[in-house]
Residue frames as a rotation matrix with the C-alpha (Angstrom) as fourth column:
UNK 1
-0.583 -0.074 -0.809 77.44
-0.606 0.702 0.373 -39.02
0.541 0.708 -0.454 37.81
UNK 2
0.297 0.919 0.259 74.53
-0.950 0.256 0.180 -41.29
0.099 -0.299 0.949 38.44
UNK 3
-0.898 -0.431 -0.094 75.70
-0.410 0.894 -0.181 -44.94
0.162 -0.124 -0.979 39.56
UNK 4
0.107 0.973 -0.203 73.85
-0.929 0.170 0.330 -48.11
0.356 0.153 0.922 39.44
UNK 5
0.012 0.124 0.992 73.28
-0.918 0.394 -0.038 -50.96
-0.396 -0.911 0.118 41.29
UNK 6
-0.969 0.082 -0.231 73.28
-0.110 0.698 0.707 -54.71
0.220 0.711 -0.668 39.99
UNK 7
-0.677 0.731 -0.086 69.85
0.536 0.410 -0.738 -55.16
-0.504 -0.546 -0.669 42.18
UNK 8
-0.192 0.828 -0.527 68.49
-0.292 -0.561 -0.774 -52.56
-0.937 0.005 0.349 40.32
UNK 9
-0.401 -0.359 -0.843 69.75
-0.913 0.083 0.399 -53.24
-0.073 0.930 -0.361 37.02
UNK 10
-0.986 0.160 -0.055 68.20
0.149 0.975 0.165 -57.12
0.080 0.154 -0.985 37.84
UNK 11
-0.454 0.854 -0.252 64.76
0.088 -0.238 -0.967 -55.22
-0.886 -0.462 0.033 38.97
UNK 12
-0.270 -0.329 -0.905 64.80
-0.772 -0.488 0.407 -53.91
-0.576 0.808 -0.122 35.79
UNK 13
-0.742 -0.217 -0.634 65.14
-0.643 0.501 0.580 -56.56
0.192 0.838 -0.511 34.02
UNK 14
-0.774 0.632 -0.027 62.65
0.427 0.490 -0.760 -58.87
-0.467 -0.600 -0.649 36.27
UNK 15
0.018 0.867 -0.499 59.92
0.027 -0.499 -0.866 -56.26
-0.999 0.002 -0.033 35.47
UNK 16
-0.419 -0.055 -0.906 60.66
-0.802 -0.445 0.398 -56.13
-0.425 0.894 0.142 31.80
UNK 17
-0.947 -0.037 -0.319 60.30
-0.198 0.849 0.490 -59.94
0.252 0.527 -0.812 31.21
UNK 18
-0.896 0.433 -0.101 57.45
0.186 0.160 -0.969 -59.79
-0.404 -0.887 -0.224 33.30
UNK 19
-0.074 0.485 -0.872 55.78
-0.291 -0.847 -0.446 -57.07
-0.954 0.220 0.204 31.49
UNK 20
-0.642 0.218 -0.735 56.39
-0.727 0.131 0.674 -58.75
0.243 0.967 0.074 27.78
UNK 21
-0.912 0.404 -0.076 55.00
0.409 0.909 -0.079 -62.07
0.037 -0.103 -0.994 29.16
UNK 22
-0.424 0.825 -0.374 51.95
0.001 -0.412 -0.911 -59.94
-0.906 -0.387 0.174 30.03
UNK 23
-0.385 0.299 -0.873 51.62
-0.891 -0.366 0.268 -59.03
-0.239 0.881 0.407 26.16
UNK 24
-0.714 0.186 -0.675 51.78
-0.550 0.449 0.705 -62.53
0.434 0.874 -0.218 25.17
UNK 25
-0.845 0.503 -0.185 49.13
0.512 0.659 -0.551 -63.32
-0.156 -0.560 -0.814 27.42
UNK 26
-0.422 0.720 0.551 46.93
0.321 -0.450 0.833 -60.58
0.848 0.528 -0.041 25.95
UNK 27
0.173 0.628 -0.758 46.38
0.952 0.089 0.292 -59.60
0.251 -0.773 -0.583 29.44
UNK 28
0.032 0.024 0.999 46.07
0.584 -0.812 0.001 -56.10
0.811 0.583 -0.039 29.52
UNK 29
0.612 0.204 0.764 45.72
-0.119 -0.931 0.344 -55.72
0.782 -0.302 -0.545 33.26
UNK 30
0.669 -0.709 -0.223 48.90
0.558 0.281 0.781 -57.07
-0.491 -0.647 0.584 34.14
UNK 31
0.049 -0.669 0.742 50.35
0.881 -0.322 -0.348 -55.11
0.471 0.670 0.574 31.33
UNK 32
0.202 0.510 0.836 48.91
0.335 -0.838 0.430 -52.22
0.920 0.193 -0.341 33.00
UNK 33
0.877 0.460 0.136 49.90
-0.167 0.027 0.986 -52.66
0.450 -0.888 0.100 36.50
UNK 34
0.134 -0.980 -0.148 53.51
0.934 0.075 0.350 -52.59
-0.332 -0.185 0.925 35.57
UNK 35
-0.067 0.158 0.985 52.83
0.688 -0.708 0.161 -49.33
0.723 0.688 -0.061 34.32
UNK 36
-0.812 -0.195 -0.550 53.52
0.548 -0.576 -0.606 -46.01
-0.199 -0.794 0.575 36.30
UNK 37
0.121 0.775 -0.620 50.17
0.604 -0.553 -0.574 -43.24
-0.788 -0.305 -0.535 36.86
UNK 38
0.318 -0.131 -0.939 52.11
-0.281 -0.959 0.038 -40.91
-0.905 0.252 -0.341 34.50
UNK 39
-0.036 -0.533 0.845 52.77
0.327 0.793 0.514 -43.64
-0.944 0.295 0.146 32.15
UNK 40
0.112 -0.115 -0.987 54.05
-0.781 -0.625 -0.016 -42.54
-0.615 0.772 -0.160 27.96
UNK 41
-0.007 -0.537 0.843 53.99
0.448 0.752 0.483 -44.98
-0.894 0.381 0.235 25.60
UNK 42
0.282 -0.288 -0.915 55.53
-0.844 -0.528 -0.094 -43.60
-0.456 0.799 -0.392 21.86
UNK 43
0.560 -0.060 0.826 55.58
0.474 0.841 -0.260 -45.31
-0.679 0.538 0.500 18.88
UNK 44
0.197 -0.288 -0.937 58.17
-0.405 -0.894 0.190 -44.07
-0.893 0.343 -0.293 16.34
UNK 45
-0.677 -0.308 0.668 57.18
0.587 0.323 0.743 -44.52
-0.444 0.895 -0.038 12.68
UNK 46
-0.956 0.270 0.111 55.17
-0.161 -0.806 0.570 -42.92
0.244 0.527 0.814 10.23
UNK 47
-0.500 0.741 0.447 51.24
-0.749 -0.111 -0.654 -42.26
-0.435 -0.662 0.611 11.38
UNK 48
0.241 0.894 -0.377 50.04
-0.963 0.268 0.018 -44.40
0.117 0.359 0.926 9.05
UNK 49
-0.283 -0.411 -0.867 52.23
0.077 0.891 -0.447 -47.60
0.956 -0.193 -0.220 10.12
UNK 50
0.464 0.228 -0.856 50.82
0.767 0.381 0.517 -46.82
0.444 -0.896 0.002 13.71
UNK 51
-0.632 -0.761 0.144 53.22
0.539 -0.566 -0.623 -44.16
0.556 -0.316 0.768 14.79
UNK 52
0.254 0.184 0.950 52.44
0.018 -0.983 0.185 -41.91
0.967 -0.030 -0.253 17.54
UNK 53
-0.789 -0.593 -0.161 52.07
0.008 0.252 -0.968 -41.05
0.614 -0.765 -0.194 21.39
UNK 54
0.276 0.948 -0.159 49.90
0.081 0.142 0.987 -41.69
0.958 -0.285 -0.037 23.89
UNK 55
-0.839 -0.451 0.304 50.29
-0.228 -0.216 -0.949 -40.34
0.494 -0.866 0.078 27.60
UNK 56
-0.340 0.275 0.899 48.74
-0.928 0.057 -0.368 -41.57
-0.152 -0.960 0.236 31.02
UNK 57
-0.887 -0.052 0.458 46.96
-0.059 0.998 0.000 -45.07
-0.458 -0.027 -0.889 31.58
UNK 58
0.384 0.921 -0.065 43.46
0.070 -0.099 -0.993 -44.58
-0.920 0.377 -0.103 29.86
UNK 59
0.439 -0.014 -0.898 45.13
-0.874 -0.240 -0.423 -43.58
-0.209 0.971 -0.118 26.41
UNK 60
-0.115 -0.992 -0.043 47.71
-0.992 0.117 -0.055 -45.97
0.059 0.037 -0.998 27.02
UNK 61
-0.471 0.159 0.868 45.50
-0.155 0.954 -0.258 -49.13
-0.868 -0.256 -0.424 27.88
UNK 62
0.430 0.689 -0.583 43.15
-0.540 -0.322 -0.778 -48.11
-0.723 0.650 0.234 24.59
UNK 63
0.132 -0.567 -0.813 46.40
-0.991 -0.070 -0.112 -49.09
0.006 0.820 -0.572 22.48
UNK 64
-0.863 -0.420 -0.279 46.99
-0.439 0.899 0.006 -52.32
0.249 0.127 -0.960 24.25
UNK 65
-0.210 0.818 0.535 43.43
-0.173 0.508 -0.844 -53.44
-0.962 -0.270 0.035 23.68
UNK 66
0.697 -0.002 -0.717 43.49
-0.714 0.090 -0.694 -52.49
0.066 0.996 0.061 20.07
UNK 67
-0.367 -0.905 -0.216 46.54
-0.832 0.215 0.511 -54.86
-0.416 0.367 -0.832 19.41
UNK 68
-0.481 0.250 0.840 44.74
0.332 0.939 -0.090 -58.10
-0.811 0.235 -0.535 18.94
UNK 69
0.682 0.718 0.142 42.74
0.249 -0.045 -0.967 -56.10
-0.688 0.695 -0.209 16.11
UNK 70
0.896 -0.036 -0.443 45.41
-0.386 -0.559 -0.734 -54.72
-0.221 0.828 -0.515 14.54
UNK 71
-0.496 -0.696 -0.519 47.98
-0.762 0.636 -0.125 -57.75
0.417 0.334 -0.846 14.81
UNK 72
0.769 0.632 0.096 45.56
-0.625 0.710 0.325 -61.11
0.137 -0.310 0.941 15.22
UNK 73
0.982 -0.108 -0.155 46.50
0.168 0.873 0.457 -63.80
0.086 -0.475 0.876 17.66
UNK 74
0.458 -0.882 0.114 49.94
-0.597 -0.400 -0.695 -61.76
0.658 0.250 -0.710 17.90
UNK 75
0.713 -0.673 -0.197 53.57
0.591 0.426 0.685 -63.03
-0.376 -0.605 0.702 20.27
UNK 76
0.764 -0.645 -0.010 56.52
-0.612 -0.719 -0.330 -61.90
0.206 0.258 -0.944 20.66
UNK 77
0.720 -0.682 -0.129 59.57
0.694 0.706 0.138 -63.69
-0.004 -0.189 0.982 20.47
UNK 78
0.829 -0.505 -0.239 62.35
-0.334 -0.791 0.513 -61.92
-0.448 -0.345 -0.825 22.59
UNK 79
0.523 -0.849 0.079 65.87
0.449 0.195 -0.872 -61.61
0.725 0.492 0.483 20.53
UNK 80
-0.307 -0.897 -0.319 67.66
0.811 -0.071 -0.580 -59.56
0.498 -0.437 0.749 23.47
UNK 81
0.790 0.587 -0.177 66.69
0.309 -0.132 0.942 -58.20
0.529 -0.799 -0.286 26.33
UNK 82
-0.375 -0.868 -0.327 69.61
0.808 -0.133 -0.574 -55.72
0.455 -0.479 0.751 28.58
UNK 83
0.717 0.688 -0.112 69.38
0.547 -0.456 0.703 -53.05
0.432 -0.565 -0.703 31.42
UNK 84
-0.417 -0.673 -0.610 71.40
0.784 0.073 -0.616 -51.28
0.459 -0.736 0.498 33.41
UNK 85
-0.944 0.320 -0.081 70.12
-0.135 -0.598 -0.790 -49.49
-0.301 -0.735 0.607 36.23
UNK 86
-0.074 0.984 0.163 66.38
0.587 0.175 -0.790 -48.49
-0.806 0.037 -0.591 35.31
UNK 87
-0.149 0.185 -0.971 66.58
-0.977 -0.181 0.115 -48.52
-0.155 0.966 0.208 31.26
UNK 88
-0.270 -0.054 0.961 66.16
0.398 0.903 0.162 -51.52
-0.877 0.426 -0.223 29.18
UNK 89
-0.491 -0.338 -0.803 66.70
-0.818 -0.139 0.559 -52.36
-0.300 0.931 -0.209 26.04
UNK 90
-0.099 0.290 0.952 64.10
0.073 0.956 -0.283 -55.30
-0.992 0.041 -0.115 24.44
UNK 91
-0.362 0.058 -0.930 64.45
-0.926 -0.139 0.351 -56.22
-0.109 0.989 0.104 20.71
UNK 92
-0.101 0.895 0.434 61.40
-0.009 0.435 -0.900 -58.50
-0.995 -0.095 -0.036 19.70
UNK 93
-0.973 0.148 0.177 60.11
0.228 0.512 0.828 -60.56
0.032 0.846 -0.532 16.75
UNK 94
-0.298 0.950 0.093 56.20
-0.590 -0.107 -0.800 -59.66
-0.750 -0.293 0.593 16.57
UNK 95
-0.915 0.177 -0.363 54.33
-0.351 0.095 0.931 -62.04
0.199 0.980 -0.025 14.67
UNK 96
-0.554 0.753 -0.355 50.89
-0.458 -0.632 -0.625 -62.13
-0.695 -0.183 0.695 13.75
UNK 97
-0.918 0.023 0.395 48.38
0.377 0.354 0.856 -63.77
-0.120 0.935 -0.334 11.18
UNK 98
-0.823 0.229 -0.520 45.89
-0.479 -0.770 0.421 -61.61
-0.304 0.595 0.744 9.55
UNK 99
0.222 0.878 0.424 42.07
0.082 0.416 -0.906 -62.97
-0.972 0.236 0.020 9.23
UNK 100
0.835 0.550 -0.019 42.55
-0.203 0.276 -0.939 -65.35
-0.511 0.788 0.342 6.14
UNK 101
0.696 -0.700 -0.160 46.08
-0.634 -0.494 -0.595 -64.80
0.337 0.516 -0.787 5.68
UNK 102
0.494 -0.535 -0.685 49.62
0.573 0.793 -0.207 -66.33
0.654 -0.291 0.698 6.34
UNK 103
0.381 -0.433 -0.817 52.13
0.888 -0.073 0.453 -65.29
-0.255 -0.899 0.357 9.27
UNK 104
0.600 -0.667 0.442 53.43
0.067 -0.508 -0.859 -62.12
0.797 0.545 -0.260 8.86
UNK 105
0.356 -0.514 -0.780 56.38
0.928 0.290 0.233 -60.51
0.107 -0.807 0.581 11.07
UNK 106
0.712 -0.310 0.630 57.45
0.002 -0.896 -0.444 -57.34
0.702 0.317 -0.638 12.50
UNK 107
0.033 -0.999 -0.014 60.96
0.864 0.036 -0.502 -56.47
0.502 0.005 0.865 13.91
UNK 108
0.437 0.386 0.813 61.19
0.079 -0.916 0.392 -53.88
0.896 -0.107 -0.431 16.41
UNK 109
-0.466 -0.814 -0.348 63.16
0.530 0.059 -0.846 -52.66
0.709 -0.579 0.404 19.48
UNK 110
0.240 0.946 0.216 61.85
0.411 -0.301 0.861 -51.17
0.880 -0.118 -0.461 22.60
UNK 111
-0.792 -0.473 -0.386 63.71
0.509 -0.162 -0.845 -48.83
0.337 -0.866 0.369 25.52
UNK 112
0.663 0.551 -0.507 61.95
0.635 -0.056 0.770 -48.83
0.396 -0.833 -0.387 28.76
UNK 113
-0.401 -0.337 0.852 62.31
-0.335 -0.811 -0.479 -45.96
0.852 -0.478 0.212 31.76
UNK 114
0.026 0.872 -0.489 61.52
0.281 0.463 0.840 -47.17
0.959 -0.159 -0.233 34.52
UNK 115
-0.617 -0.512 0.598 60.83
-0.525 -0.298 -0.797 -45.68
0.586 -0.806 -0.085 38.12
UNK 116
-0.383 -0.117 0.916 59.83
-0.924 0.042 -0.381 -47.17
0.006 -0.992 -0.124 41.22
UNK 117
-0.707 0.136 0.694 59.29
0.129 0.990 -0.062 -50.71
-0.696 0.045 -0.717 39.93
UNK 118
0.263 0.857 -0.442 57.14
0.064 -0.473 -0.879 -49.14
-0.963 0.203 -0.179 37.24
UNK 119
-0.250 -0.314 0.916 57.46
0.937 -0.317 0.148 -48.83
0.244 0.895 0.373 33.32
UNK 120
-0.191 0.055 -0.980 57.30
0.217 -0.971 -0.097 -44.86
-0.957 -0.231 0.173 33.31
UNK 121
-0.028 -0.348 -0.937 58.46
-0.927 -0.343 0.155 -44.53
-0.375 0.873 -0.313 29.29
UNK 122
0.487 0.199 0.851 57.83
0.369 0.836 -0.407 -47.25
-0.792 0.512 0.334 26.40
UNK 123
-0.086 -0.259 -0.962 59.47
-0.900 -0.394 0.187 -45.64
-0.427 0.882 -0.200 23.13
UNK 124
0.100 -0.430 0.897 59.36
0.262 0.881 0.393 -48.57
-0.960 0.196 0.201 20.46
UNK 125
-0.220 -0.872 -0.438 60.88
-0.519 -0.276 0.809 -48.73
-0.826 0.405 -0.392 17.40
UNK 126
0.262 0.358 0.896 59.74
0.052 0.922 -0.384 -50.75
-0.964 0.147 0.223 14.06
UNK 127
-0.724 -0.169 -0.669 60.31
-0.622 -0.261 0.738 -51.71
-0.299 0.950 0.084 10.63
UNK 128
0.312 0.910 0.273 57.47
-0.270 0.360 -0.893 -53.36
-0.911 0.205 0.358 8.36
């Protein structure tokens, strides 16, 4: 049985809040720089809502450059945010307004892996 630390479990959590703030700064190479060499990030929904996976830090930055095209002037607004050890758990308002359009909003959950102070694993989760 694997045991966990609170220090880590607060690392954890440190690096997570860190790492959204990056998003809503659109700053891609702080997003990136929490991000491990071998880094995975997996969307799960259907391909045409965005779904898929993308593995190492080239594929993986590609996606978070595209975001501002494919959710203008986006944020996230954190609903709940938990950890223990090096997982986390972040469940996130995304909203967005569409060139010409009014706010929309997406709903979505995200569990982090994380190793040596690093995201490793991104899986998120959405509904539309």
């Amino acid at each position: 049985m694997m045991s966990t630390t609170a220090t880590e479990t607060q690392a954890t959590l440190e690096l997570a809040q860190r790492f959204e703030a990056s998003f809503n700064r659109h700053d891609v190479d702080a997003i990136m720089a929490d991000m491990t060499d071998d880094c995975v990030f997996e969307i799960v929904a259907p391909a045409d809502k965005g779904g898929g996976r993308w593995e190492g830090p080239a594929a993986v930055r590609a996606v978070w450059e595209a975001l501002e095209e494919w959710f203008p002037s986006y944020r996230f607004e954190t609903e709940d945010l938990f950890a223990c050890g090096d997982r986390c758990t972040y469940r996130w308002l995304l909203r967005f307004r569409p060139a010409g359009g009014s706010e929309e909003a997406i709903r979505g959950v995200d569990v982090y892996t994380v190793h040596d102070g690093k995201i490793a694993r991104k899986f998120t989760y959405f509904t539309h």
